[in-house]
VOVO-13188 format. One record per atom (N, C-alpha, C, O, CB): z, x negated, y negated. Coordinates in steps of 0.1 Angstrom, whole numbers, plus 5000, padded with zeros to 4 digits. Glycine has a CB too. Example, Ala and Ser with C-alpha at 12.3 -4.5 7.8 and 13.67 -1.06 7.14 Angstrom:
BEGIN
507848685057507848775045507848685033508548585033509048875045507148725022507148635011507948715000508048664989505748595006
END
This chain:
BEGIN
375334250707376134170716377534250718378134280708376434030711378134290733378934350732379834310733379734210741379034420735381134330729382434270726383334260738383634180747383234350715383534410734384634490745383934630750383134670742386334550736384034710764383834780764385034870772385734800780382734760765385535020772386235080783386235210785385535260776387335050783386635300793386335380792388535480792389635430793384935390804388235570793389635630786389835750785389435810775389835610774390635850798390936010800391536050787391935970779392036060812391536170786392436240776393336220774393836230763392736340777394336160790395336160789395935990785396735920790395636230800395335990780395435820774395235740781394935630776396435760770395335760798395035600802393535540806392435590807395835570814393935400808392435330808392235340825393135340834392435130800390635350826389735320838388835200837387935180828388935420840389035130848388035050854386935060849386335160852387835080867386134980842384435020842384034900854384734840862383434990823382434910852381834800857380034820848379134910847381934810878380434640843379234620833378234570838377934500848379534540823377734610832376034590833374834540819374234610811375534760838374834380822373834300803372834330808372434310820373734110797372034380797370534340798369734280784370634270776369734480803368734250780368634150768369434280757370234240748366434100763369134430758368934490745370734660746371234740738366534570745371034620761371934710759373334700773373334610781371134850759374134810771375134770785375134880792375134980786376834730783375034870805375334960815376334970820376634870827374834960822377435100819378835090820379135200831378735310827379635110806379535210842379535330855381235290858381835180857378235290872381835420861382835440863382535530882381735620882383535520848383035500891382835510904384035560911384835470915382335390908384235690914385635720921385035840933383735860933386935790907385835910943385735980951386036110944387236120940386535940961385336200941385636300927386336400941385936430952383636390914387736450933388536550936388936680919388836660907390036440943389236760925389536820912390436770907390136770895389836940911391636710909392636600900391936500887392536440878393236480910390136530891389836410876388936540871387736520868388736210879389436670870388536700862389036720850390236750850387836800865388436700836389136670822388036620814386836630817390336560823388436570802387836550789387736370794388836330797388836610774386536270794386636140796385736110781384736180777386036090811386635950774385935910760385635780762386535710766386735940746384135700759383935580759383535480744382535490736382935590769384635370743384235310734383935220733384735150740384535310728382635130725382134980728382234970713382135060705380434940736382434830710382534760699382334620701382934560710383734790694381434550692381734390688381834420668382234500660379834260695381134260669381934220656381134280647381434260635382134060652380234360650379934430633380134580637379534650630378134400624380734640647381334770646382134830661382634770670380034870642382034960659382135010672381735120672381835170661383134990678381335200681381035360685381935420697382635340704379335390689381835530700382235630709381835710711381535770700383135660710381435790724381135890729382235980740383035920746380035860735382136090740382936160752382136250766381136180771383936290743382236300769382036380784383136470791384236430794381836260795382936570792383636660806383136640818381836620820383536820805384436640830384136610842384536770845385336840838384936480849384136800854384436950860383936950879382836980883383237090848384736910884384836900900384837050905385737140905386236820906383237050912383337190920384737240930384837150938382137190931385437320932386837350944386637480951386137570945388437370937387037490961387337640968387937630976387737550985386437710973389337750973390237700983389637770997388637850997391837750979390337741012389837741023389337901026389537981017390737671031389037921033388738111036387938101051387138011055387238221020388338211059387638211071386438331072386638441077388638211081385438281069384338421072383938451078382938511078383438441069384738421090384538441109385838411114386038301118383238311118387038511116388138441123388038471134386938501139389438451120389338471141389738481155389738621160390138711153391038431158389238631170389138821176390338831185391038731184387538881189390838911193391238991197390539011210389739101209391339071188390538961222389939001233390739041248392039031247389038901235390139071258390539141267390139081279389739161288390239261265390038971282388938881293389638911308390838921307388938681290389038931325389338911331389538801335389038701330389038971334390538801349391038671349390438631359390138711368392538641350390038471358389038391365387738371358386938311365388838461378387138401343386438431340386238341327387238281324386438561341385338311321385338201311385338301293384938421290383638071314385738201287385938281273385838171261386238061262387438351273385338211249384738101240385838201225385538301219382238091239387138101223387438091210386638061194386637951189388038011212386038141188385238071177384838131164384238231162384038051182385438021155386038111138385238001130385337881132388238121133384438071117383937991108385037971094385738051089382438071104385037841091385737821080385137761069384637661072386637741084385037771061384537731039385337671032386537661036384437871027385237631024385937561015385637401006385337311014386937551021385737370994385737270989386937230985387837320983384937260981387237080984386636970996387237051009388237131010387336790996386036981020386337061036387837061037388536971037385636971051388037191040389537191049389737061062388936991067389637361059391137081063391737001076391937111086392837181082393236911074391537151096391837301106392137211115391837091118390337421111393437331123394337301136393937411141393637511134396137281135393837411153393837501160394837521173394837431182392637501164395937631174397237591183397237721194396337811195399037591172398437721202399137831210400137761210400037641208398737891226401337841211402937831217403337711211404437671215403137811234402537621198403237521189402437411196402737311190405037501190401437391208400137291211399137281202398637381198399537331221398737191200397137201194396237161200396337071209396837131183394937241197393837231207393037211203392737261192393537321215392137081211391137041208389437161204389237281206391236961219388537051197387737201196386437121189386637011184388737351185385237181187383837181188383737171172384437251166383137301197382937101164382437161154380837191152380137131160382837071144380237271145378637241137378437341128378437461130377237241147378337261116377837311104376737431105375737431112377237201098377137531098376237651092375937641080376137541073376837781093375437791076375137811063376237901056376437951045373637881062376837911067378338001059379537881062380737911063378938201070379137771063380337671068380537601080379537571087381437731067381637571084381637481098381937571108382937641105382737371099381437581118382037711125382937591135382637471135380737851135383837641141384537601150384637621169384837741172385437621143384537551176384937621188386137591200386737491198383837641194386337651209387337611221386737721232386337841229389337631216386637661245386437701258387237691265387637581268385537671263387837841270389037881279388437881292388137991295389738021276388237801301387437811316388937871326390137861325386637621323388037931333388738031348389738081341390838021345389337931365390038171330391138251325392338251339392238281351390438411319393238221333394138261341395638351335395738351322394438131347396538421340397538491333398438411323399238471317398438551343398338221320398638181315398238151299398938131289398738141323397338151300396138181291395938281280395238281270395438221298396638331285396638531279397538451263397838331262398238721294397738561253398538471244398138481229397038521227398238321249398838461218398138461206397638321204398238231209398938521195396738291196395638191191396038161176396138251167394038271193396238031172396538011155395537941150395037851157397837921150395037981140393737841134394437861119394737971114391337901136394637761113395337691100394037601094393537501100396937581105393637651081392737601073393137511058392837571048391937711071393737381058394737331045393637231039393137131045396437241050393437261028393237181013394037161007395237191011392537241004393937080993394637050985394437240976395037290967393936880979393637270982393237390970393737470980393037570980391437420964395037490991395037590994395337601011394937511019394037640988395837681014395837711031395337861034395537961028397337691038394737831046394437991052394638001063394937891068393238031053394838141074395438121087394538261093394438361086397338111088394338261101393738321111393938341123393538241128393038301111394338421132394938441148394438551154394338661148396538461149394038531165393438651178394738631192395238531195391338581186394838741198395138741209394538761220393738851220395738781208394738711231393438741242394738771255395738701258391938571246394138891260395238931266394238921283393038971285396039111257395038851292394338831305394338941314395538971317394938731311393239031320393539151327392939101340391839051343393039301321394439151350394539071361393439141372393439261376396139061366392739031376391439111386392139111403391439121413389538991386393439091404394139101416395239191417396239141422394538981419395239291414396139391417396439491430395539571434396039451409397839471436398139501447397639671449397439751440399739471447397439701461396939861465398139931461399239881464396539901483398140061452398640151452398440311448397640361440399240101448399440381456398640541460399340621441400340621434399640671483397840691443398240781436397540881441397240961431398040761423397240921450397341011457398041021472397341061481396241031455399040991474399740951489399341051494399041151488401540921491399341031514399641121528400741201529401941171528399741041540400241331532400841371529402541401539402141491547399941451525403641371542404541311551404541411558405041371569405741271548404241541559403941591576403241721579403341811572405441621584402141731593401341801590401341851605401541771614400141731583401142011608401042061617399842111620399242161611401642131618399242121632398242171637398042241648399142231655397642091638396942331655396842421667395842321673395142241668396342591664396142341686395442311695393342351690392742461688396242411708392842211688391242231687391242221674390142201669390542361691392342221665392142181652391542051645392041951651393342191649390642021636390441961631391241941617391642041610389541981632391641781613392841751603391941631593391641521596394541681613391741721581391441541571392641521562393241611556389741521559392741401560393941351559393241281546392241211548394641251573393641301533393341291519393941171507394841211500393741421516393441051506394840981498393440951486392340981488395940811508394140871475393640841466394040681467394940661476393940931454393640581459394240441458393440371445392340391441393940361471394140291441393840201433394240021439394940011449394640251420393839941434393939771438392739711434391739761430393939741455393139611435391639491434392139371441393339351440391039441416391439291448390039371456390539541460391639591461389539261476389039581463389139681469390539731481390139681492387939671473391439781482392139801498391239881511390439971512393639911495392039781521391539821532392839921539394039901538391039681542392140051547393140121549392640181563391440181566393540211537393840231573393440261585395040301592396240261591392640131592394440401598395940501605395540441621394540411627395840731602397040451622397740441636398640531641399340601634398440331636398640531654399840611661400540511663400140391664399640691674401940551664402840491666403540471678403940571684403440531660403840341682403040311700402040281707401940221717403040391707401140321699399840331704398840161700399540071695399240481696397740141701397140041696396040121693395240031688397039921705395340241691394240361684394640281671395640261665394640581685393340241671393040251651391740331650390640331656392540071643392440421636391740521631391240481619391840521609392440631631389940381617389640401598388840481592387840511599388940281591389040551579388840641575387340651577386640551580389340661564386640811573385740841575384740841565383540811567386040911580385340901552384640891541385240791530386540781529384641021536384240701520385140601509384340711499383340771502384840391507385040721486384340711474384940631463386140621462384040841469384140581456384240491449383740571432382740621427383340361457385140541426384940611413384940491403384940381408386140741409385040531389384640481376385440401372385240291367384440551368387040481374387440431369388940301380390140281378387640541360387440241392387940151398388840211409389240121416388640071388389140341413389940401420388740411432387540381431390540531413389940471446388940531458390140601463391340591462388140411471388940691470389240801474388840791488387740741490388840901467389740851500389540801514390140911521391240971519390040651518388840921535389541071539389541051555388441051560388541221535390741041562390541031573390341161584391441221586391440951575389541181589389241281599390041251613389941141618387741281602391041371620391241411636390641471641391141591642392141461641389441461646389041591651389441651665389741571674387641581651389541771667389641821677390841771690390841721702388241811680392041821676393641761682394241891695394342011695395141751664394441801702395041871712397241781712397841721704393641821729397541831723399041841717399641731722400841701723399841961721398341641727399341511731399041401721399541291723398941451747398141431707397841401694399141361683399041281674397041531689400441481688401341481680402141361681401941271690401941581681403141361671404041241668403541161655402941211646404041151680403841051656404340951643403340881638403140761642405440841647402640911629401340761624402040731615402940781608399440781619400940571615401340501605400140461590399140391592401840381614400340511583399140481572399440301569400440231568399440591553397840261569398540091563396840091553395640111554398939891582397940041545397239991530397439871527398639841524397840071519396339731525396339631521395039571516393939591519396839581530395539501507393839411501394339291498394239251486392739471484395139181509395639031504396739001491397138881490394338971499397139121482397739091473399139131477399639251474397039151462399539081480401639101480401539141495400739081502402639271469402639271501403339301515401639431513400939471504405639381517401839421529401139601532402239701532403339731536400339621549401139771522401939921523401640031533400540051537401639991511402740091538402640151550403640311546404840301543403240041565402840431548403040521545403540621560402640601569401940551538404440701564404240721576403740921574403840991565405940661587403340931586402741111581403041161597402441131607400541141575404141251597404541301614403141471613402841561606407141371616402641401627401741541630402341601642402441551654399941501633402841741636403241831648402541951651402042011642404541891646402441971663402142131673402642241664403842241660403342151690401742321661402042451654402042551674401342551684400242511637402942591671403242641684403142781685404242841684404542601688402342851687402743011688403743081686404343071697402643051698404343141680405443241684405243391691406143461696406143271672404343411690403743571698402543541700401943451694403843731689401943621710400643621715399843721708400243831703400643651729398943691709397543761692398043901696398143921708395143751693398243991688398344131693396744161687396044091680399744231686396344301693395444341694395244411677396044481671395444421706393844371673393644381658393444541653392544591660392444291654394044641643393944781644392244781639391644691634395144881632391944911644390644941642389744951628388544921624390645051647391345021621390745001608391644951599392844971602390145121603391544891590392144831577392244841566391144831560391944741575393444891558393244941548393344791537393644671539394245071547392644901522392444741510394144651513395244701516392344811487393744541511395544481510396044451524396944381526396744611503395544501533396444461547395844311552394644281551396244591560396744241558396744161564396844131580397944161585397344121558395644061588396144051600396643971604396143861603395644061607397443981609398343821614398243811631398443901639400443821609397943701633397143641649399043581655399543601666395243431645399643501644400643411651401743461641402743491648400343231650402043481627402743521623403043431609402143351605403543531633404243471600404243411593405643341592406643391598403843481585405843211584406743101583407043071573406043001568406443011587407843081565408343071554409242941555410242931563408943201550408542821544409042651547410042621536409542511534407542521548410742621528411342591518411642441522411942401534412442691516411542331508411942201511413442191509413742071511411142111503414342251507415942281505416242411500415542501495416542191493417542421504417642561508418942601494419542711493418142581528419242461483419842461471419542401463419242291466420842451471419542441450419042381441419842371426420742451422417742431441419542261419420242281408419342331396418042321395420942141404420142371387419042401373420042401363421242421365417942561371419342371353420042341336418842381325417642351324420542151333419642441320418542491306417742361293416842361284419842601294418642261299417642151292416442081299415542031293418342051288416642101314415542051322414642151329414242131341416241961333414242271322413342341325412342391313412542401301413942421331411542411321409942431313409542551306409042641312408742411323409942561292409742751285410642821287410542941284408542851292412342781294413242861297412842941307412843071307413842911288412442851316412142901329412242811341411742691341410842951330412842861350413042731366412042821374412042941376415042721376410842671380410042761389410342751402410742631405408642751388410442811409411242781423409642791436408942891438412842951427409442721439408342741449408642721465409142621469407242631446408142851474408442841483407142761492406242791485408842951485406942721498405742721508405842781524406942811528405542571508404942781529404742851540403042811546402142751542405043011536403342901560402042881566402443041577403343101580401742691575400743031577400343181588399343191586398743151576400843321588398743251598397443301604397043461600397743571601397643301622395543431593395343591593393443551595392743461592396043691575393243651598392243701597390843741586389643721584392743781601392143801580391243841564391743781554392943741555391244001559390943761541391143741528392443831524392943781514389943771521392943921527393643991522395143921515395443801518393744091534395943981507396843901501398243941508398444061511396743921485399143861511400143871519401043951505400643931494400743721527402144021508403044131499404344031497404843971506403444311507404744021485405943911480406743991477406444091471405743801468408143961479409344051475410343971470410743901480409944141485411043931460412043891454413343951448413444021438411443851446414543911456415543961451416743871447416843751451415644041459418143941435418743821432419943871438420043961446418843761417421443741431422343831441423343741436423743651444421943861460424043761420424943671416424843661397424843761390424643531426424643561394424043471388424643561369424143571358421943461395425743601374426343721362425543811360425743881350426543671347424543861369424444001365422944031351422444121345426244061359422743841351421443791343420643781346419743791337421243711337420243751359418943771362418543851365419243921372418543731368416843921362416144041366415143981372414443881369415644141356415244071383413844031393412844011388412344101380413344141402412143871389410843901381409843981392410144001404410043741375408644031386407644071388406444011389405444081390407644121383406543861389404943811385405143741396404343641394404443721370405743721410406043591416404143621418403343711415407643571433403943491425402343441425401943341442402443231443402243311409401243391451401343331466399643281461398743351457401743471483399843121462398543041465398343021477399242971484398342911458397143051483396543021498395742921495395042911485395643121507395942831507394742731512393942741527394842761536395342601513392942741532392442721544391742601546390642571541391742821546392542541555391542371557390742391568390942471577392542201561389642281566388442261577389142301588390342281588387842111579388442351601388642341614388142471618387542561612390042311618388642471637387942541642389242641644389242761649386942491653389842611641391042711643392342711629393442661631391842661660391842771615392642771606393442811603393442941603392442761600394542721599396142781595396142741587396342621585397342761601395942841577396042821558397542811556398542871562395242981547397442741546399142751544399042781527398042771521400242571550400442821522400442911510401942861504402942821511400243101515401742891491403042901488403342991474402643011465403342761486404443031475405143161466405743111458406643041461406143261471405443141445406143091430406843161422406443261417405343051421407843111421408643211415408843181401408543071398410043211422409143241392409343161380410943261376410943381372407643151367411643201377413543211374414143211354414343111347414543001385414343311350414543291337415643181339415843171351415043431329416243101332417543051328418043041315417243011307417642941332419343071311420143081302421042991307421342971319420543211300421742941295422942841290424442911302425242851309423242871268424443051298425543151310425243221323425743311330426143281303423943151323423943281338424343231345423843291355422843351346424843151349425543071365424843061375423643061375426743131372425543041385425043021397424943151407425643251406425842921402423943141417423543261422422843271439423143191448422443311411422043351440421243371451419843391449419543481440421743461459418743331456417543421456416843421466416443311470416743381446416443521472416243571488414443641482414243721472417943731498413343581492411943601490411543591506411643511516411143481478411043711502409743751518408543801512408143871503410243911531408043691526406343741528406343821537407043801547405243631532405343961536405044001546404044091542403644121531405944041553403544151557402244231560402344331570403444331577401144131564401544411573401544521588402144441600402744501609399844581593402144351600401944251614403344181613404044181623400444121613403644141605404844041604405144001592404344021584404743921610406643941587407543931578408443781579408843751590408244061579408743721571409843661574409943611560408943591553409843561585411643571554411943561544413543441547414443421555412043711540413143391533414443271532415443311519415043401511413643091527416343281518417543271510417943121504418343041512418643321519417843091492418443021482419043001476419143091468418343011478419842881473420842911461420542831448419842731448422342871466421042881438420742821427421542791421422142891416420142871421422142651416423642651410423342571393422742461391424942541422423942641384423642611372424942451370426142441372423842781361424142381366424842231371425542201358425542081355423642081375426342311346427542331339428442431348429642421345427242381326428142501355429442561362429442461374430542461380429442751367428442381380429142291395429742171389430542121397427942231409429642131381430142011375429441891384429841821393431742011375427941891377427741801390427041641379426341641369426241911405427641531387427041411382425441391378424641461383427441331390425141291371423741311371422941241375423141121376423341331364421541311378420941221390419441251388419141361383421641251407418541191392417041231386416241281402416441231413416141051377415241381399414541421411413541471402413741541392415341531421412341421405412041311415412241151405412041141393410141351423412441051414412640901406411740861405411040881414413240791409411140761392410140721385409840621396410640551403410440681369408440621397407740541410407240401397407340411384405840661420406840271405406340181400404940181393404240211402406340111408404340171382403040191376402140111371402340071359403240261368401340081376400339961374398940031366398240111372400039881389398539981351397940041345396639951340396439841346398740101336395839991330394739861324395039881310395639981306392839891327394839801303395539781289394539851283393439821285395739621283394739981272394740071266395040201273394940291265393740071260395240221287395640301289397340391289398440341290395140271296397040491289398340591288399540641299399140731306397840711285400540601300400840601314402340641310402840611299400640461323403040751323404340751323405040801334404640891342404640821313406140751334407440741346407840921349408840961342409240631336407440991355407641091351408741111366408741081378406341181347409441171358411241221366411741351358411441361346412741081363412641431366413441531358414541521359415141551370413241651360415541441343417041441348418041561349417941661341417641361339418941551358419741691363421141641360421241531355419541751380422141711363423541671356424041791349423241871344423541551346425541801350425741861340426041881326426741791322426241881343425841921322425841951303427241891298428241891305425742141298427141851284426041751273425541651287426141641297427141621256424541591285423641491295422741431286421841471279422741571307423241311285422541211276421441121287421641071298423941081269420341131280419441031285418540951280417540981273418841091292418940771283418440681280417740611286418240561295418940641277416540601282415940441289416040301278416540301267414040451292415440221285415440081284414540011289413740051297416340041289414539861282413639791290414139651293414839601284412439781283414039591301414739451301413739321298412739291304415539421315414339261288413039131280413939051286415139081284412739101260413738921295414738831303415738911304415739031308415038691298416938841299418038861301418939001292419939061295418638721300418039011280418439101274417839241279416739251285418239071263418739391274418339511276417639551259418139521248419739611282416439611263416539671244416239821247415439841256415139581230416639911239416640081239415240061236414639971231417640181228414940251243413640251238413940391232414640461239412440241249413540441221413440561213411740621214410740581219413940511197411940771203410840811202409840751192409240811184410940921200409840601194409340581184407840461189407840401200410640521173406540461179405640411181404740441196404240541200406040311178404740331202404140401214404640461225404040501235403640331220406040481223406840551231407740721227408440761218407840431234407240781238407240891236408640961248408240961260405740941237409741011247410741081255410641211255410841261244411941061253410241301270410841431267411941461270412941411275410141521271411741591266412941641274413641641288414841641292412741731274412441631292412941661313413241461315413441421326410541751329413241371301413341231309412741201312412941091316413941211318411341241313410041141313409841031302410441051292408741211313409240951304408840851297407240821293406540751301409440761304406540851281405040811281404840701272405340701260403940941277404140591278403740501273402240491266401340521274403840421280401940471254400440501253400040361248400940271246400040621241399040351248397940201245398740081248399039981241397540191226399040101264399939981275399039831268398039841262399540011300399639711269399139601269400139511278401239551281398739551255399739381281400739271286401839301276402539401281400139101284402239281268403339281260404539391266405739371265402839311247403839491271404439641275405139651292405839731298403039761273404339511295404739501310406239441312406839351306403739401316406739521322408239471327408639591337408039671344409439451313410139571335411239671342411339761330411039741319412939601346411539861335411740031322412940061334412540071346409740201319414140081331415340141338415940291329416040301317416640011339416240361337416440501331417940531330418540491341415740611340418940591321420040571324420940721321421340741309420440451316421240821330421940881327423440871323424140771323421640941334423941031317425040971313426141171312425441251306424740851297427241201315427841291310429641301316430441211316426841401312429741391319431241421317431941341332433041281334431641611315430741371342431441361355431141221357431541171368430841451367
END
């Protein structure tokens, strides 16, 4: 017959039983929600009036703190397009998981595996808002875990732009055929088509190609221009996304200067016949240079030109100086590239490269270069001013164009800064309202000439990049 019965932790205090008579013994159960807080040493004792006994027991509660054996990735989704958040989580007793952005919590899917609960969330029609890092927080009593992906939105609507532009002005002979060459990038695809100016002629191109890496290439054909052809077109580039872009390209009359003279009978190696003559085009007739903004301690000076010949033969280059302290030596290597484009009547055009030592003292100078052959000659004069003796402010040629890229790609602002010496050059970037420097550091790379290369671009990398010279003047 039993008296008393109870049961009793290590830690001295008493628990609840619940009894159970039957003719010959007692059934005593202790009933709780087992957490590891009761694991320990438990002792039970029953007694009536002719004695008492006791027994003990260890409780030991299975635990594991939380762990994710599937977290969050890292993705790259286009926009408009659907995308599935989804990370497995473990642990005893089950974790409590949040799943957030920007300090929101987001709703989300469960079903049990054999590695745990996996979790999910569905991002429908991605949009640029979307883009973003991802938090998933796994909390027990045994523990917290955290896990995050970012999914960066790549925009399937990007405005047309050239990376290969028209070229701004092009002459031709009478019966000439002209293709007109650009490159583009956009999405959607851009639609593109030349105009005269005045006119209501629409010209769309003749050939598309369509490359890999999402670019096209488009070639518009004149055929068989006569001289009332000349004047002002207009390139227009658009695919719905922002303003149209409109490039303009002036086509002029290559005009005779002499009438074909009669071709000699015979020709020696090297001679050249010339039908119209030759033209020597320089795009400015002064230039600056500085020993920090040139390539190998060398300024290449390039002339261009156009003329008519006959034969393959190589037109004769002559270079002379005429200043510059008495430091420069004529080079010897200058270098004339020809081209001949389609048509029925071709005027290859060419250009002469010079390559100019420079030094820290040679100053400023002259440099006078002729083409010529049996037939004809003509030659230009140059100046060259070292931009520590002109004292000249500083200023970038050519300025960094706008750049629209795909996230891991490599991209840069490329400009050469000029000024006179010391010439400090800085970029920047602007995050809202603040400016922050950019150094040589991580994915950003400065050279010398003031370019700027960005490598492994993402959203994060997108903004304004402003360039900032700086020196005496």
């Amino acid at each position: 017959s039993a008296r008393s019965r109870s049961a009793m932790r290590s830690s001295g205090s008493s628990i609840p039983t619940d009894n159970t008579m039957t003719a010959d013994y007692a059934t005593l159960s202790v009933t709780n929600k087992a957490t590891a807080r009761h694991n320990g040493f438990y002792f039970l004792r029953a007694s009536n009036d002719v004695g008492e006994d006791t027994c003990q027991t260890i409780v030991m509660i299975e635990s594991e703190a939380p762990v994710f054996v599937y977290g969050l990735q890292d993705a790259v989704v286009d926009e408009g397009t659907d995308h599935v958040l989804s990370f497995v989580v473990r642990g005893i007793p089950t974790p409590v998981v949040t799943l957030s952005k920007d300090g929101a919590n987001l709703t989300y899917l469960t079903e049990k595996t054999e590695n745990g609960v996996k979790y999910t969330h569905e991002l429908l029609e991605l949009s640029k808002e979307d883009g973003g890092v991802y938090i998933a927080t796994a909390t027990s009593e045994t523990g917290t875990a955290v896990s995050q992906g970012e999914v960066k939105v790549r925009l399937t609507r990007v405005p047309p732009y050239f990376l290969v532009p028209p070229p701004f002005r092009l002459q031709f002979g009478e019966g000439d055929t002209q293709l007109i060459y650009v490159k583009l990038g956009g999405i959607p695809t851009p639609n593109i088509y030349l105009t005269k100016d005045g006119t209501d002629r629409i010209i769309p191109p003749k050939y598309v190609i369509f490359n890999e890496d999402k670019t096209l290439e488009y070639r518009i054909e004149l055929p068989d221009l006569e001289a009332s052809d000349a004047g002002k077109y207009i390139m227009s580039v658009t695919n719905g996304v922002d303003d149209t872009i409109r490039k303009t390209i002036h086509l002029e009359l290559d005009v005779p200067t002499t009438a074909p003279p009669t071709p000699p009978a015979t020709m020696e190696p090297g001679d050249l016949t010339v039908i119209y003559g030759i033209k020597l085009q320089p795009e400015r007739d002064e230039f600056y240079i500085s020993p920090l903004t040139t390539k190998d301690g060398f300024f290449t000076l390039e002339i261009p030109g156009v003329g008519n010949y006959s034969t393959e033969a190589e037109y004769r280059v002559t270079v002379t100086t005429d200043g510059f302290n008495g430091q420069v030596v004529v080079p010897s290597d200058a270098v004339i590239t020809k081209s001949r484009p389609s048509g029925t009547s071709p005027r290859p055009k060419f250009t002469i490269t010079v390559p100019i030592p420079v030094s820290r003292d040679m100053g400023s100078g002259y440099v006078t270069v002729s083409a010529a052959n049996p037939r004809a000659s003509d030659s230009v004069t140059v100046r060259l001013n070292d931009v520590q003796e002109a004292n000249v402010a500083p200023y970038v040629d050519p300025k960094p164009e706008t750049v629209i890229a795909y996230p891991g790609d490599t991209v840069a602002f490329v400009t050469r800064a000029l000024g006179s010496l010391p010439l400090e050059i800085l970029w920047s970037r602007r995050v809202g309202t603040d400016t922050v420097p950019i150094g040589n550091t991580g994915d950003y790379r400065l050279l010398s000439n003031g370019t700027l290369v960005i490598e492994s671009v993402d959203q994060l990398k997108e903004g304004k990049y402003v360039l900032t010279l700086k020196n005496d003047e």
